[in-house]
N, C-alpha and C positions, 0 to 999 in steps of 0.2 A: 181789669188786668189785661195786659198785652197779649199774644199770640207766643214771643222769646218768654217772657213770663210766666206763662202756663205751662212752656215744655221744660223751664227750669224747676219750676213747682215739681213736676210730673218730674222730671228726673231723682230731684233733691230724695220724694215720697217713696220713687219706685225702689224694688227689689233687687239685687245682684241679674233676672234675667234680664228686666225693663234698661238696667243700663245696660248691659251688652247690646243689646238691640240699638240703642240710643246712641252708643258711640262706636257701633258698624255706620248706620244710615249717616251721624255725624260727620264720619271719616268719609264717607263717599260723597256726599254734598259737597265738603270742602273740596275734595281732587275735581270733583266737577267743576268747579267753577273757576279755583285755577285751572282746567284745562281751556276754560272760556278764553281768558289771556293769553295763553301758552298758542293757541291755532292762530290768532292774532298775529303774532312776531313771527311763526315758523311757517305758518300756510298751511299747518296739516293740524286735523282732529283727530288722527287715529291712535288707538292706545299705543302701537310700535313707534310710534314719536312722540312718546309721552315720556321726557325726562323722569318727572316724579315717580312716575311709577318703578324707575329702575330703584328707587332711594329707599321706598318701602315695603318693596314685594321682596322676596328670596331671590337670588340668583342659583343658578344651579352651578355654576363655576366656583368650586371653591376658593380659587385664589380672591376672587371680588365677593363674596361670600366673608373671606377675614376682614376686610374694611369694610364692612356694613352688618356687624351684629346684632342690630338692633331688629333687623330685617323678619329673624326667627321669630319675633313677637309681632311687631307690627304689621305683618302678611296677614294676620289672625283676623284682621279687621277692614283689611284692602278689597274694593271691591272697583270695578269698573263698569261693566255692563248694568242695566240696570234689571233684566231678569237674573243676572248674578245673583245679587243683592234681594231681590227679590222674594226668590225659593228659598236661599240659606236663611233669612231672616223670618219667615215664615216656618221652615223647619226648626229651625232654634227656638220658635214660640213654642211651637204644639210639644216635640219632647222635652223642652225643659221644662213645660209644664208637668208632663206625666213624669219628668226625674222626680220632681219637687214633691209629687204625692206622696215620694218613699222616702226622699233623704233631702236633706238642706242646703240652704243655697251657695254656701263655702263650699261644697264638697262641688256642686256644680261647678263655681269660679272654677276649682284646680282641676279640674274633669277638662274645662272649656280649653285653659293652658295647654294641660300636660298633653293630652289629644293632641292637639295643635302641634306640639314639640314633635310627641312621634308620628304625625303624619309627616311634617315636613325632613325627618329624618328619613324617613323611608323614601322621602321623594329622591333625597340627596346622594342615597345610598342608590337606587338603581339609575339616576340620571348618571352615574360615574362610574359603575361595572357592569352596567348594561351594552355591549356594546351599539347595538342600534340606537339607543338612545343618547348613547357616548356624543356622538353626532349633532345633540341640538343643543350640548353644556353651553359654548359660548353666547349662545342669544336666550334661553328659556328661563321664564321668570315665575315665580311664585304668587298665588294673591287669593284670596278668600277664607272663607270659617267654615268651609264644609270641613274639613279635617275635625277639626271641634266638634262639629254638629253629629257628625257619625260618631265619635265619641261619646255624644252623651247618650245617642242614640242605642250603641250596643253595650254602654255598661247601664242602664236599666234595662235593655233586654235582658241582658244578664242577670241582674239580681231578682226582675218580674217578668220572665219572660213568659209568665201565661196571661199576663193582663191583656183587656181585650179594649182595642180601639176601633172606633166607626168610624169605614170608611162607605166614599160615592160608591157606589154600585154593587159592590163587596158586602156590606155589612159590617159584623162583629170580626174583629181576625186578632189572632193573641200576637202580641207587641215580638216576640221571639222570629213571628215568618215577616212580618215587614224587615225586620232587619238584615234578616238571610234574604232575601229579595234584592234588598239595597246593594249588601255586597256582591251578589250576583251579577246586580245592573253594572255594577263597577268592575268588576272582571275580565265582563264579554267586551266593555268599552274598553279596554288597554288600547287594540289593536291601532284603535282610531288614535292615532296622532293628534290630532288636531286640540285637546285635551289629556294625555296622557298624564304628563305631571298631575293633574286634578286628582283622577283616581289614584292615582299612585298615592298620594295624600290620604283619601277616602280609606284608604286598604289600612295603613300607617294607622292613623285614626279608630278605628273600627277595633284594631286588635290592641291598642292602648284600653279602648271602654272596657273590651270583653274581659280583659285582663280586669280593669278595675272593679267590674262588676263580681268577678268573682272574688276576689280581696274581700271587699266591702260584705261579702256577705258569710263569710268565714273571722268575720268580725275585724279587717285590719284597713285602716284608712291610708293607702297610699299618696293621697292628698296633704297630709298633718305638715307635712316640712316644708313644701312648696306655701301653704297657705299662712305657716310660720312666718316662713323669711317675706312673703308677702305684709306681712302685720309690719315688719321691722323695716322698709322702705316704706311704707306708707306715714309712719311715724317720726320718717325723717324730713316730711315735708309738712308734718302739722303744726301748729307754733305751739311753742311751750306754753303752758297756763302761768297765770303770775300768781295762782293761789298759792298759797303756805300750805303744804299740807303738814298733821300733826298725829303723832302718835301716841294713843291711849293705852293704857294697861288693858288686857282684858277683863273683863265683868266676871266674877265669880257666879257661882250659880248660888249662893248663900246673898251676896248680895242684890241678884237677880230678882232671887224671891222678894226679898226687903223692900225693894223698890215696886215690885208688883203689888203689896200688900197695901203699902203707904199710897200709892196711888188710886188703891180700888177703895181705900176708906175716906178718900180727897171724895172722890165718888161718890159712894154713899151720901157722906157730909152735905154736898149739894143738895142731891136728892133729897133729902130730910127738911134742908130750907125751903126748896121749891115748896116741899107738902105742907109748912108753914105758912109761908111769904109770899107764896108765887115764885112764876118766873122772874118778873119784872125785878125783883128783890138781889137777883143774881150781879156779880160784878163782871165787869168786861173779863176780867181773867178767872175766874169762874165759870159765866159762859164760854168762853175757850177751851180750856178744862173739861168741860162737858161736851162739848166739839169734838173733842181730840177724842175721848175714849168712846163716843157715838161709832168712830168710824172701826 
């Protein structure tokens, strides 16, 4: 088996986390290597002369914002740097693993989304009444899954915030102070320009989890309709079956039993030859028969 082979295997097998991971790293392999082309023609490598990247990241400019809405998704997965890609895919493992020890992997998808949504709302909202910020609308772009990833981050702190994760040097520390930590880091980092939109994402993000982690544990899935209408696009791109399917009356439970009884003295019956005749004595549909109700 190939090398493409085995990461198709490995995607086909893995779980809702193993694809998000698979089609981040995916997504950035590709832009890399169109960028290999793009330096070629234009003489620059740098991501600020990286056409594509305007096509898939967020703008912050809402009027170029309206022609490119696809941008609020597909940012989810944009990555450039390759410690970008990096750390978020890394942090996307270890918490979606400790999500997954409480809740399931749908709830994750719509966690990984909806995060994503209000991070990047949050970004859009103070890149455009922020006045200082006002300032970098026309060039600032959007691009990575940390939004997501604090999301998934602080809605299971939320719903487990005493679990305890081992860290280097640290120890045991309950899952609740890593995440007030995180948003901390994110905080003090506003100032620095130089990634601003990021955290502004992270914060976006962060109060979608917290938010969902307490939903979720007052028993209400704020996930169910996004992950709905998710079923109902997904189903518009799978092909129809050419089966017939048919509809049976239901089974009475007077008939239920009938058929249970008729069957368990087919049973018997065997069995009674066997203690005669042997096995060997059995017919192919006989031995099937005694197959079937073995299991």
């Amino acid at each position: 088996m190939s090398i493409v082979d085995e990461i198709k295997q490995s995607y086909r097998q893995g779980g809702v986390l193993t694809k998000l991971i698979y089609i981040n790293i995916g997504v950035f392999i590709a832009i890399r290597l169109l960028q290999v082309f793009f330096s070629f023609s234009s003489g620059s490598g740098s991501a600020q002369h990286y056409p594509l990247l305007e096509w898939v990241s967020v703008p912050a400019d809402l009027s170029k914002l309206l022609f490119k809405p696809w941008t609020l998704i597909s940012y989810m997965f944009v990555h450039y740097d390759f410690l970008h890609i990096l750390f978020n895919m890394l942090y996307l493992y270890w918490f979606g693993r400790i999500f997954l020890e409480f809740l399931n992997p749908r709830q994750l998808l719509g966690v990984y989304f909806l995060g994503g949504l209000s991070g990047v709302a949050f970004y859009l909202v103070s890149y455009n009444l922020i006045p200082v910020l006002h300032q970098q609308v026309p060039y600032a772009i959007l691009m990575g899954a940390s939004g997501s990833v604090m999301a998934i981050l602080f809605a299971i702190a939320r719903y487990a915030p005493n679990h305890k994760i081992y860290l280097l040097f640290f120890g045991a520390v309950q899952l609740k102070y890593v995440a007030l930590v995180a948003l901390i880091l994110d905080l003090i980092s506003i100032p620095q320009l130089s990634n601003t939109g990021g955290h502004l994402t992270h914060i976006g993000g962060a109060a979608f989890g917290y938010f969902y982690g307490g939903s979720i544990s007052q028993g209400r899935d704020v996930t169910m309709g996004f992950n709905r209408m998710m079923d109902r696009l997904a189903t518009l791109f799978k092909p129809k079956s050419k089966l017939k399917v048919t509809h049976r009356r239901p089974v009475t439970d007077m008939e239920y039993n009938a058929r249970k009884v008729n069957k368990q003295q087919e049973v018997d019956r065997i069995l009674d030859k066997i203690k005669k005749s042997g096995y060997d004595s059995l017919s192919k549909e006989e031995k099937q028969t005694l197959f079937d109700a073995s299991k």
